[in-house]
DRENDO-1510 file (C-alpha; in Angstrom, 1 decimal, always signed):
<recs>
REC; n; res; u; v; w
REC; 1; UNK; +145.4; +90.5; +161.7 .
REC; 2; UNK; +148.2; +93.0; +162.0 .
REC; 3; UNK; +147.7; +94.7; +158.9 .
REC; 4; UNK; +144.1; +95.2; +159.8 .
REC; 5; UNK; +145.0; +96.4; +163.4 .
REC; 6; UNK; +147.8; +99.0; +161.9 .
REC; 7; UNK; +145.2; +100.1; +159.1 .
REC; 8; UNK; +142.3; +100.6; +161.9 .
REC; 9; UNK; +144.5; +102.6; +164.8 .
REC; 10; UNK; +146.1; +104.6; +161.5 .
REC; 11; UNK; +142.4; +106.0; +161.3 .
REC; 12; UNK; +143.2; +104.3; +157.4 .
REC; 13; UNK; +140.0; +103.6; +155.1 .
REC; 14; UNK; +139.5; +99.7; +153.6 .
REC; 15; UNK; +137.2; +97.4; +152.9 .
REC; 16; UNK; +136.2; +93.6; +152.1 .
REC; 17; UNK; +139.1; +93.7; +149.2 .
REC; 18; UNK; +141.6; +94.2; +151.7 .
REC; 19; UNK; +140.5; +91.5; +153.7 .
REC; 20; UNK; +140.7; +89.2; +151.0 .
REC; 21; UNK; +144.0; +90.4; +149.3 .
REC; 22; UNK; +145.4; +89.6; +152.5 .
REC; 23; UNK; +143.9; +86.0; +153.0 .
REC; 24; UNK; +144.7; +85.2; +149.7 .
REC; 25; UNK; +148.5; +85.7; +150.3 .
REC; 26; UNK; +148.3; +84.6; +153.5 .
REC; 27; UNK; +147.2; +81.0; +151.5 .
REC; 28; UNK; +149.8; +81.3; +148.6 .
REC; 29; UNK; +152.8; +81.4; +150.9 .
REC; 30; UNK; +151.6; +79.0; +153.1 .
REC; 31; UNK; +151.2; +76.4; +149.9 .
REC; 32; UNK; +154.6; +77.8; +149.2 .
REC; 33; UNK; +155.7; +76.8; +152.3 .
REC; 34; UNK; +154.6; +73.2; +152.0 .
REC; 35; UNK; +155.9; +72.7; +148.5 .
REC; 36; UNK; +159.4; +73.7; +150.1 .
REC; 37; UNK; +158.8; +71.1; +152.8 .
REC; 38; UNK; +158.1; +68.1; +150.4 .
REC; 39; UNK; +161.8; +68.3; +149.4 .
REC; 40; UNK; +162.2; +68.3; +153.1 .
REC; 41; UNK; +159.5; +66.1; +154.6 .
REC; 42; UNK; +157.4; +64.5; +152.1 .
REC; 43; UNK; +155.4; +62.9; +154.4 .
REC; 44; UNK; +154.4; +65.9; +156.6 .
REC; 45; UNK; +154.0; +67.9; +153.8 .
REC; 46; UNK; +151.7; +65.3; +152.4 .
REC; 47; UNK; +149.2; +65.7; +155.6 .
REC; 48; UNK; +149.8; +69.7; +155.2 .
REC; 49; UNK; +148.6; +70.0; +151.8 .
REC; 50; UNK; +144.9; +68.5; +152.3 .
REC; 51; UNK; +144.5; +70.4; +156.0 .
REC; 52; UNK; +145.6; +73.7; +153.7 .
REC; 53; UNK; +143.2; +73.0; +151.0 .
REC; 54; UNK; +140.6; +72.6; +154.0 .
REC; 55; UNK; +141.5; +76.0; +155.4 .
REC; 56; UNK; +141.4; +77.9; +152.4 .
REC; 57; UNK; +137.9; +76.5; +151.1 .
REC; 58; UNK; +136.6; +77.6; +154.8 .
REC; 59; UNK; +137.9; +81.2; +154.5 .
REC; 60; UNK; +136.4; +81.2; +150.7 .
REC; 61; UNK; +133.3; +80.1; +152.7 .
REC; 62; UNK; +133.3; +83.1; +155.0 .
REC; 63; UNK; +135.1; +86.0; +152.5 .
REC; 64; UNK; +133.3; +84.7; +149.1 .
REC; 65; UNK; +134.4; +84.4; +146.1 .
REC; 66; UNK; +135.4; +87.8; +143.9 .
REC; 67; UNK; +132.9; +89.0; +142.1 .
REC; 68; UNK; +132.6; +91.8; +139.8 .
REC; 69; UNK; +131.0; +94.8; +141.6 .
REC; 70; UNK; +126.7; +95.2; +141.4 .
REC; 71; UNK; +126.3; +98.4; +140.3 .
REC; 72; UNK; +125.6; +100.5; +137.7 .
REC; 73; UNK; +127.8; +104.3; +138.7 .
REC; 74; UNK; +130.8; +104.3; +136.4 .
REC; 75; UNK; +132.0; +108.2; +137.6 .
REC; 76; UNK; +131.3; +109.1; +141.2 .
REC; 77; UNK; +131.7; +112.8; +142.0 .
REC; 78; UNK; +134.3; +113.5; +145.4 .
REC; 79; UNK; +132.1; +115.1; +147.2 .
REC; 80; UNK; +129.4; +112.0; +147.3 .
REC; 81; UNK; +132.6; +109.6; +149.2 .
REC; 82; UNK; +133.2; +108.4; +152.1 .
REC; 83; UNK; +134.2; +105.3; +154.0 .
REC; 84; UNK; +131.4; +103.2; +152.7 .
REC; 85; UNK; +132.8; +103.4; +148.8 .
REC; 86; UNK; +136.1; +101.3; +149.8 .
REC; 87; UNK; +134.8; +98.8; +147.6 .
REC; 88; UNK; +134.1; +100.5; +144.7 .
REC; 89; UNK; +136.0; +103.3; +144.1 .
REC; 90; UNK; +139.7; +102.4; +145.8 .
REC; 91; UNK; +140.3; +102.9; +149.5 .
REC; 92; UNK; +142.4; +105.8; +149.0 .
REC; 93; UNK; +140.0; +107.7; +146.8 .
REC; 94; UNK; +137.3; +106.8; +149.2 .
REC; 95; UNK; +139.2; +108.3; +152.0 .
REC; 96; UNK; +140.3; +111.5; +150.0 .
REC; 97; UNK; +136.6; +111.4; +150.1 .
REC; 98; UNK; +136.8; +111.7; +154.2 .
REC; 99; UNK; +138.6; +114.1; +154.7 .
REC; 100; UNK; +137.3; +116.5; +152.3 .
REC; 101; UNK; +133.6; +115.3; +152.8 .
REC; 102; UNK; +133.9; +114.7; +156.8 .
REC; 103; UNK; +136.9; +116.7; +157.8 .
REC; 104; UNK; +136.5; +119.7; +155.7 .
REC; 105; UNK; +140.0; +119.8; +155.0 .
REC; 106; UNK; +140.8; +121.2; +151.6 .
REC; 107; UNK; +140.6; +119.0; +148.6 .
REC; 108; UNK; +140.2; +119.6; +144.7 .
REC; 109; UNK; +136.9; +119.4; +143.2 .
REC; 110; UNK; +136.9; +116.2; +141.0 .
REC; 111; UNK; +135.5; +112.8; +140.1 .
REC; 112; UNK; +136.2; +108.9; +140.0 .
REC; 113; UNK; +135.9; +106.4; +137.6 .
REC; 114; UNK; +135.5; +103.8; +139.7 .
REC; 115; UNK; +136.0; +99.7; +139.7 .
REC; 116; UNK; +132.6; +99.2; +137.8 .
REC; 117; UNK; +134.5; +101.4; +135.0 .
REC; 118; UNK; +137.1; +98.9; +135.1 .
REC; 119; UNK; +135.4; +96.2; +134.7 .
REC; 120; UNK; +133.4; +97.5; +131.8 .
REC; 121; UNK; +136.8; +98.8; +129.8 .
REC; 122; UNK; +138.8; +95.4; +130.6 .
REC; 123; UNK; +135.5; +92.7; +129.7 .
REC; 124; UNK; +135.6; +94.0; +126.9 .
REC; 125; UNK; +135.6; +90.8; +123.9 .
REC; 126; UNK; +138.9; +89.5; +123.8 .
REC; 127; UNK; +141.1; +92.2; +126.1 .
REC; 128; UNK; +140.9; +89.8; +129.7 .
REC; 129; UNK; +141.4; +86.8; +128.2 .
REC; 130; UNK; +144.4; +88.0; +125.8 .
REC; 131; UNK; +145.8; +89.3; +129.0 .
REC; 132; UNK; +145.2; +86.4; +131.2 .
REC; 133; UNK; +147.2; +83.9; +128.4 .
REC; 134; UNK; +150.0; +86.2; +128.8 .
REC; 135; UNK; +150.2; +86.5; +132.5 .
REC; 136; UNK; +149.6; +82.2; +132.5 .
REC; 137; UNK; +153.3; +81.6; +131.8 .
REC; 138; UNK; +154.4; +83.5; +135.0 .
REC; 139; UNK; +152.9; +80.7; +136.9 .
REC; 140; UNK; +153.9; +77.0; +137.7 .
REC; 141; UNK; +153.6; +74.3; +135.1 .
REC; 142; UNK; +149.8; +73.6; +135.1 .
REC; 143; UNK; +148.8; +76.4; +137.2 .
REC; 144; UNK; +147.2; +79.4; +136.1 .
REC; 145; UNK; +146.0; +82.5; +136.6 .
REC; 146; UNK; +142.9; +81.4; +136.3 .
REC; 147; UNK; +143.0; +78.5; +137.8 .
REC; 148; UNK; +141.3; +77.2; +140.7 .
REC; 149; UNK; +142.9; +74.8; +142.6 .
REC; 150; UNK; +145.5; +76.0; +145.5 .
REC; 151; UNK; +148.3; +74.8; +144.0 .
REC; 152; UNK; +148.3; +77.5; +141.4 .
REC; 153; UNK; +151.4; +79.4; +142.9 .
REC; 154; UNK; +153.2; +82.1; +141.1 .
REC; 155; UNK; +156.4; +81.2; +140.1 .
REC; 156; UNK; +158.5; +84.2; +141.2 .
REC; 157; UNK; +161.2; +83.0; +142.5 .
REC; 158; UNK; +162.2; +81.6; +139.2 .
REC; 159; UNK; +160.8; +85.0; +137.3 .
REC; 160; UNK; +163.0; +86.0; +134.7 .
REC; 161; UNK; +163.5; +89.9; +134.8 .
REC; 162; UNK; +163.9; +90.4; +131.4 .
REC; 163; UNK; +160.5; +88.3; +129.9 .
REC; 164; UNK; +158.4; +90.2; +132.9 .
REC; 165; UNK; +159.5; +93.5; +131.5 .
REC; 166; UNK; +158.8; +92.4; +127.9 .
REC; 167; UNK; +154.9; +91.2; +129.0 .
REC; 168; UNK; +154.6; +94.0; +130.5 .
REC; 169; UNK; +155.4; +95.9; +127.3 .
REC; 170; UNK; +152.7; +93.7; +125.7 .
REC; 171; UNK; +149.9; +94.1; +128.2 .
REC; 172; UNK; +150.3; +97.5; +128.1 .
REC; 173; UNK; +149.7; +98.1; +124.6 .
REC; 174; UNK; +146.8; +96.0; +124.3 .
REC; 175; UNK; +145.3; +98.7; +126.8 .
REC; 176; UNK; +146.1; +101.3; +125.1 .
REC; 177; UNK; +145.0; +100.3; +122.1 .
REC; 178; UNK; +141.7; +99.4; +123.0 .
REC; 179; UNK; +138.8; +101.2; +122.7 .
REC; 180; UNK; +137.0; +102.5; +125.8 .
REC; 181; UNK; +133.1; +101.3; +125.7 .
REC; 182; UNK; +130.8; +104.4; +124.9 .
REC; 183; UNK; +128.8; +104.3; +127.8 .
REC; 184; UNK; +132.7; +104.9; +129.5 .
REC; 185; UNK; +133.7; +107.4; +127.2 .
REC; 186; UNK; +130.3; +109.4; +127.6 .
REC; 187; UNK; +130.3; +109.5; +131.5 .
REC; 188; UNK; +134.4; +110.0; +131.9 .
REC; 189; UNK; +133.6; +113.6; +128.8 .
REC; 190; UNK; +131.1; +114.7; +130.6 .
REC; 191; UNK; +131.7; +114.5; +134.1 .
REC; 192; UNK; +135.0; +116.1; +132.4 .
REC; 193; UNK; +133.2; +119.3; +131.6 .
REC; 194; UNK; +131.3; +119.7; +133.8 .
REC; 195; UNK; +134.2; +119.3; +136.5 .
REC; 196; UNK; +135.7; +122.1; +134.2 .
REC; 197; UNK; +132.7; +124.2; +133.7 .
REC; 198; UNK; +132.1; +124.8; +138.0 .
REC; 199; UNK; +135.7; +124.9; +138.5 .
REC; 200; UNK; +137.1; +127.1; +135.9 .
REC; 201; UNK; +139.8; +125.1; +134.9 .
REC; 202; UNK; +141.6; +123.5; +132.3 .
REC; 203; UNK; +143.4; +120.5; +133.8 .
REC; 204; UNK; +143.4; +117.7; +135.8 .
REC; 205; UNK; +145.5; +115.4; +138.1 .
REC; 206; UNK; +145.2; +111.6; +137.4 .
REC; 207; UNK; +145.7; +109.6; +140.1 .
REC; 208; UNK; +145.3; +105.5; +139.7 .
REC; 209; UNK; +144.8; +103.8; +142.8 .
REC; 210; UNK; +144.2; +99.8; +143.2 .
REC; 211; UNK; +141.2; +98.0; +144.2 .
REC; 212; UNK; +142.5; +94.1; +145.5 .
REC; 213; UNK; +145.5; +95.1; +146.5 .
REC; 214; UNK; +146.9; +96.0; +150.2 .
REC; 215; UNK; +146.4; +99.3; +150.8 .
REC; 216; UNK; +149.1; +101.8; +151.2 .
REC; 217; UNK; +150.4; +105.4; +150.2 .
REC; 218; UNK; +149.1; +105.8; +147.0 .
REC; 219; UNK; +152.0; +106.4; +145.3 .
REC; 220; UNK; +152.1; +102.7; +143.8 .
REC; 221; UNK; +151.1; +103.3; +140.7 .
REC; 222; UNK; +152.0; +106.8; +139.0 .
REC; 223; UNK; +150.4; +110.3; +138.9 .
REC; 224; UNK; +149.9; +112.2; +135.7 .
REC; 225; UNK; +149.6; +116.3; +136.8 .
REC; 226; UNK; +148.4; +119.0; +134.4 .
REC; 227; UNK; +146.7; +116.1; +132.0 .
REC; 228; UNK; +144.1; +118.4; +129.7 .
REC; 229; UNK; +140.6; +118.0; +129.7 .
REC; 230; UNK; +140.2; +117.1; +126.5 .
REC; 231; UNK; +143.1; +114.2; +127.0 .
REC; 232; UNK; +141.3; +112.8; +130.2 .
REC; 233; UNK; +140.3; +109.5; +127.7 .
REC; 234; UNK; +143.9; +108.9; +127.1 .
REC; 235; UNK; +144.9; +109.8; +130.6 .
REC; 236; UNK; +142.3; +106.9; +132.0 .
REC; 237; UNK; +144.0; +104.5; +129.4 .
REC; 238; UNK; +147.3; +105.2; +130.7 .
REC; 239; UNK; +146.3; +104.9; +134.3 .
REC; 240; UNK; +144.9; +101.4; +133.7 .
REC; 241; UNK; +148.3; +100.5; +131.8 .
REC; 242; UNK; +150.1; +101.3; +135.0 .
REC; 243; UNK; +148.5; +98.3; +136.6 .
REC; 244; UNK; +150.5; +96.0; +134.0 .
REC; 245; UNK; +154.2; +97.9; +135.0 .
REC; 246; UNK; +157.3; +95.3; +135.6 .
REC; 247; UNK; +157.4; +96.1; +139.5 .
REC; 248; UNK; +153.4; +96.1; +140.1 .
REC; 249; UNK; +153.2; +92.8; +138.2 .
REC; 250; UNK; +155.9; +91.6; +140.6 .
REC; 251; UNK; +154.6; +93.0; +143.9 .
REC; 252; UNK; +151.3; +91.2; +143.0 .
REC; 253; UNK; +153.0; +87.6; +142.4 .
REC; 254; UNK; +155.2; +88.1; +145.3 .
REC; 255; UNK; +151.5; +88.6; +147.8 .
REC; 256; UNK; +149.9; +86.0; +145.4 .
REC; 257; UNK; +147.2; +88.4; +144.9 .
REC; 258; UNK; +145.4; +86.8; +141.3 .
REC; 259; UNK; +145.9; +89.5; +138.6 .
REC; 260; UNK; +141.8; +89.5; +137.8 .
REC; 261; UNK; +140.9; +90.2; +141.8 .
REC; 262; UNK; +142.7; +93.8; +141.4 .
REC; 263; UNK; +140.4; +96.7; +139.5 .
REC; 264; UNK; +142.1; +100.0; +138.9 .
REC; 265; UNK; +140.2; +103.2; +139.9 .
REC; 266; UNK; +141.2; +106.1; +139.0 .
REC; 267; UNK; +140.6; +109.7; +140.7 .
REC; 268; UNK; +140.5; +112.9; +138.4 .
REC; 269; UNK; +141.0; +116.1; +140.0 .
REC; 270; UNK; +140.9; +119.6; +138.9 .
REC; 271; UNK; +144.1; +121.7; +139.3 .
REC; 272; UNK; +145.7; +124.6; +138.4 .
REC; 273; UNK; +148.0; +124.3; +135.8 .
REC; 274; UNK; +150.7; +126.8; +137.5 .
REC; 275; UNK; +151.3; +125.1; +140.9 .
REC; 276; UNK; +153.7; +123.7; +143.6 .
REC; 277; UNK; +153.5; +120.3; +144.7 .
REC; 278; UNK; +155.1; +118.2; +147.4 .
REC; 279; UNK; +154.8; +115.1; +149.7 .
REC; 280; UNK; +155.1; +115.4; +153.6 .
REC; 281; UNK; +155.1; +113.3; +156.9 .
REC; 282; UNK; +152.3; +115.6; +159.3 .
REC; 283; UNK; +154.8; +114.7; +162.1 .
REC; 284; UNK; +158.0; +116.8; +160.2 .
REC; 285; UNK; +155.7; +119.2; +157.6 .
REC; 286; UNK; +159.2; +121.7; +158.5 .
REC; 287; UNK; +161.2; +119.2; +156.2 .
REC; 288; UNK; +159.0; +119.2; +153.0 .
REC; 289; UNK; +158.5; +123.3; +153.2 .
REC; 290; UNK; +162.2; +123.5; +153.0 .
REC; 291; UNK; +162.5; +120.9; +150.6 .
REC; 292; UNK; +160.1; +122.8; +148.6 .
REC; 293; UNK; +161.6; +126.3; +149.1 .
REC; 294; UNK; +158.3; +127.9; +150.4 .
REC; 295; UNK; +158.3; +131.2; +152.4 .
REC; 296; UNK; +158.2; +130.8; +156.0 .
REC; 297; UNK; +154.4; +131.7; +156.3 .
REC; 298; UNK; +153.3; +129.0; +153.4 .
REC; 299; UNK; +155.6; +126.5; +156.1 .
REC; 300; UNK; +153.4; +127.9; +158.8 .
REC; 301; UNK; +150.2; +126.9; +157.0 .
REC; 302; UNK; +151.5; +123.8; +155.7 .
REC; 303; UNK; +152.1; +122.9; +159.0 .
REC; 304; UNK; +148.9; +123.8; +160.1 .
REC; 305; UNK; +147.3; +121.6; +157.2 .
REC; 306; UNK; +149.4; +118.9; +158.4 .
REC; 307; UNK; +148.3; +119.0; +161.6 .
REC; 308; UNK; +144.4; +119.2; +161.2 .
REC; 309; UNK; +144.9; +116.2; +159.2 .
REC; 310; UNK; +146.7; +114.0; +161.8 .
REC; 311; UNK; +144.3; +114.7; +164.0 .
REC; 312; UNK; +140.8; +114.1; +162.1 .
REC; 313; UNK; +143.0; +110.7; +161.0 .
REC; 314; UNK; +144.1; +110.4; +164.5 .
REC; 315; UNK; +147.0; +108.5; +163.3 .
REC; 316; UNK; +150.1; +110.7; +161.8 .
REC; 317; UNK; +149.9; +110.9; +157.6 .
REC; 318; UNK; +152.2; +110.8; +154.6 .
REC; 319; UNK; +150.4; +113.2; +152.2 .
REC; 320; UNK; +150.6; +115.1; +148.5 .
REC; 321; UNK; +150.2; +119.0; +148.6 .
REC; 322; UNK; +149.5; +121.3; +145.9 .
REC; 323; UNK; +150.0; +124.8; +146.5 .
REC; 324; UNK; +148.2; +126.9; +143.8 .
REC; 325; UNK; +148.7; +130.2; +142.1 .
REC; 326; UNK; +147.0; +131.8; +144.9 .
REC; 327; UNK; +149.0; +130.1; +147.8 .
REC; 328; UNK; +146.7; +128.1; +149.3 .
REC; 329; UNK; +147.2; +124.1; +150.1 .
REC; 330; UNK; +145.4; +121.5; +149.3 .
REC; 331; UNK; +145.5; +117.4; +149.5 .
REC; 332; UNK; +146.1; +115.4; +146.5 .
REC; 333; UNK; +146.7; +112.1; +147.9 .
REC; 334; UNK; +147.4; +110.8; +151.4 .
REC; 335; UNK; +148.0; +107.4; +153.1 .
REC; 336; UNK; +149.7; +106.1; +156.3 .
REC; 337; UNK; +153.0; +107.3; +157.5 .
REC; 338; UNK; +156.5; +105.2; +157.5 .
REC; 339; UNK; +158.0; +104.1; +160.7 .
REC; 340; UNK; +160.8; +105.2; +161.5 .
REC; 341; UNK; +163.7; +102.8; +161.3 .
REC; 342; UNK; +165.1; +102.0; +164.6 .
REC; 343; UNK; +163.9; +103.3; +168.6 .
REC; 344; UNK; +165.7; +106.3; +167.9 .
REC; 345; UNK; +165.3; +107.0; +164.3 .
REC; 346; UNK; +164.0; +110.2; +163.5 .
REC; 347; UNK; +160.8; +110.8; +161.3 .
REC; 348; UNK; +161.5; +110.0; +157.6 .
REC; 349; UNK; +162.6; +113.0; +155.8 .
REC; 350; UNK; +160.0; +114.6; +152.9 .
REC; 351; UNK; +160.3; +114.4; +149.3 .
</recs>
């Protein structure tokens, strides 16, 4: 209920998967909690465990089970987001969508290839379930990814560093090694060009964002910047490898969030090849100009960006800049801004 007051008052963009990313670790470490309690108490854990299977078949009841999304749009241009594409092409992306869209801030022309995408590239014969074995042995004995009954909890408390880093080695190259399906290929080429063709350009920013998972800066899984056009195949490849990283395959055991709930989607924007970029808090933008060594007048509109976008969020932002050849700003990525630590900590320097 916090989470989803924070991300409302932050003016932040989410839908259903948020709700149920949340529930679903809300359930995991409650289970964890009462396996802890039967070395405890293993009588009150025993009346726990069926009034917490009860719970979580009543919130399946109201969320619903995860299904693969009912549609048929692989690539979705930017300028047809908003709000109402949380669920299928990344909360971040569909807000990027906002605030180009609604809030006629500036934002690069581009395209996402969105959670349908996904789950055409990873159903592929084979690639899931070859995946899913792997991931298996991460959870407790009898549980698995797959599984389910509640008790399937992942066992990362007893993860061992080394073998996560080595499956994620694995995973990884399946992906990259796997063919993307041709209707994919097609529609990922050609909205390509003809992103290329209006814009001019010759490269693009790649910029992975989850689908399942909660919903912060999007920073969580790695940008690739000045990615050619003709590379964009390889670049989505890549991007859906960053799911299956060490510390993203961790974050998700920690939240309990099943590995098969979370699609990647994956925004693809044109940019100039010759440009600045940096990341800012809208409360200190003065911090990130000097960081970034611009001249006092780019500061000036930097600030000025910073500030229109704060207040069609209504919330203060963390965002990406790009500052191109011709010295004008624009937003790459954006997402809610850090507390400050402490009552009289000041705002969070920039990168």
């Amino acid at each position: 209920l916090a989470d989803m007051e924070r991300a409302t008052k932050a003016g932040r963009v989410f839908g259903m998967t948020f709700l149920r990313a949340g529930s679903t670790a809300l359930i995991v470490n409650a289970l964890r909690m009462v396996k802890h309690l039967e070395a405890l108490a293993p009588q009150s854990a025993a009346h726990l465990k069926p009034r917490l299977q009860e719970i979580s078949a009543k919130v399946e009841e109201v969320l619903g089970r995860r299904r693969a999304p009912a549609c048929g749009v692989l690539v979705a241009d930017i300028r047809s987001l908003d709000a109402t594409q949380a669920d299928l092409m990344g909360a971040r992306l569909a807000e990027l969508g906002e605030i180009k869209n609604r809030l006629g801030l500036p934002v690069p022309e581009g395209f996402v290839v969105g959670a349908c995408a996904y789950e055409l590239f990873a159903s592929q014969p084979g690639l899931r379930e070859e995946m899913a074995r792997r991931i298996q042995s991460l959870y407790g004995a009898g549980a698995g990814a797959n599984d389910d009954q509640p008790d399937s909890v992942p066992a990362i408390y007893g993860a061992d560093d080394d073998a996560l880093a080595a499956m994620s080695r694995e995973i990884q190259a399946l992906i990259l090694a796997a063919p993307l399906p041709e209707p994919l290929a097609e529609a990922i080429t050609n909205a390509c060009e003809g992103l290329m063709n209006s814009c001019g350009g010759t490269h693009l920013c790649v910029l992975p964002v989850s689908l399942g998972e909660g919903q912060g800066f999007t920073g969580s899984y790695p940008a690739q910047y000045s990615v050619p056009c003709g590379d964009a195949l390889e670049a989505y490849r890549r991007a859906v490898a960053s799911k299956y990283t060490a510390k993203a395959m961790a974050r998700r055991l920690s939240h309990g969030v099943p590995d098969i709930d979370v699609s990647l989607c994956v925004g693809m924007l044109a940019v100039p090849e010759s440009s600045t970029r940096g990341t800012c808090n809208s409360s200190n933008p003065a911090a990130s100009a000097l960081a970034a060594g611009l001249e006092p007048e780019d500061g000036l509109r930097l600030a000025e960006l910073a500030k229109r976008l704060e207040q069609g969020l209504g919330a203060p932002a963390r965002f990406e800049w790009l500052q191109g050849p011709d010295g004008a700003f624009s937003l790459l990525r954006c997402g809610p801004e850090p507390a400050p630590q402490g009552p009289d900590a000041p705002a969070p320097a920039c990168d």
